[in-house]
C-alpha positions in Angstrom: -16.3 23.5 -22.9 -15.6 23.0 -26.2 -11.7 23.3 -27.7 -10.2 25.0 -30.7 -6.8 25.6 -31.5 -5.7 28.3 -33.9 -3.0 27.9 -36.5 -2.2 29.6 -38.9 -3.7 27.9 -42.5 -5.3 25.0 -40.4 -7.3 25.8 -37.5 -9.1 22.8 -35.2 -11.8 22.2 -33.6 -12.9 20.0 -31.0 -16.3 19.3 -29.0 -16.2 17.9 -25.6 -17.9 14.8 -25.1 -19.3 15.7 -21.5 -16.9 12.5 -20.9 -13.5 14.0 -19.9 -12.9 13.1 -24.4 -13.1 15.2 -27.2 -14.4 14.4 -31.0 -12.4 16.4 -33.6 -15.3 18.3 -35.8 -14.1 18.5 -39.9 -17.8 19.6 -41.1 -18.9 22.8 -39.2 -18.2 26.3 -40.3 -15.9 26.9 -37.3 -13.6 23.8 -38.6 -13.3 25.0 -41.9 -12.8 28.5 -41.5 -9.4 28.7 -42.6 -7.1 32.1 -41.9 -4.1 33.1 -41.0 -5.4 33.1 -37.5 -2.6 34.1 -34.3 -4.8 33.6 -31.2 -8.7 32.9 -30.0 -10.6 33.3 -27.2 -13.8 32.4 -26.0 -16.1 34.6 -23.8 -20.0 35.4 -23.2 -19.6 39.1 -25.4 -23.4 39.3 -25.2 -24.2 38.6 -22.4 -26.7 35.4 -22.7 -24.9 33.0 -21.1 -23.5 31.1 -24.0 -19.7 31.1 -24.9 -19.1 32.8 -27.7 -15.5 32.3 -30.2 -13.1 35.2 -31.1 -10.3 34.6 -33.7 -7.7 36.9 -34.7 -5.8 36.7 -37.8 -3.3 38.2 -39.5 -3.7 39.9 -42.9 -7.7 39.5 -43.3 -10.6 40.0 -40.8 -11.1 38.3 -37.7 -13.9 36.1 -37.1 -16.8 36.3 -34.5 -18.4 33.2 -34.0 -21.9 33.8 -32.0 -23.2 30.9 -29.8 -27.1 30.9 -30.5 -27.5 28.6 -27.3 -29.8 26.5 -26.3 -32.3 25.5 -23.6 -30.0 25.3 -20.2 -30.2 26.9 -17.5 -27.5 29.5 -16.6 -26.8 31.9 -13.8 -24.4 35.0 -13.9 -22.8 35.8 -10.2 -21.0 39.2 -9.8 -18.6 39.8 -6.6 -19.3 42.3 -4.3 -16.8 44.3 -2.3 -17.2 43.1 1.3 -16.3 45.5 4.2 
C-alpha cells in the first residue's frame, strides 16, 4: 500500500516499492494537489478491489481520488456469524 500524508498547504505522497521502501512521488496529481487538507483515508468505496484516496480539507472541497486498477487478482471475504 501506497502512503500519503496530509498537511495542511503541503500534502505528500509516497509509493511503496514492494521492497519494505518508499519513493516520494512530486509529479502525479495526488502530489500536487495542494489544500488545506486535515485528514485522509484510503478504502475500496466502489467496490472493485482497488484502494481508493479520501482527503478532507478545510475551507474548500475535498478530494476523491479513484483508483482505476489494474490487472491483479483480488478476492473480497465477508465474516459470517458462526453459531
Amino acid at each position: 500500500m501506497d502512503l500519503f500524508v496530509s498537511n495542511a498547504g503541503n500534502n505528500f505522497f509516497y509509493i511503496n516499492n514492494g521492497d519494505s521502501t518508499f519513493t516520494k512521488d512530486t509529479t502525479s496529481i495526488i502530489a500536487n494537489d495542494g489544500g488545506n487538507s486535515e485528514t485522509s483515508m484510503w478504502g475500496d468505496y466502489d467496490n472493485d478491489g482497488f484502494m481508493d484516496l479520501f482527503v478532507s480539507n478545510s475551507y474548500q472541497n475535498n478530494f476523491l481520488y479513484h483508483n482505476n486498477g489494474n490487472s491483479n487478482s483480488w478476492i473480497n471475504i465477508s465474516s459470517l456469524p458462526l453459531g
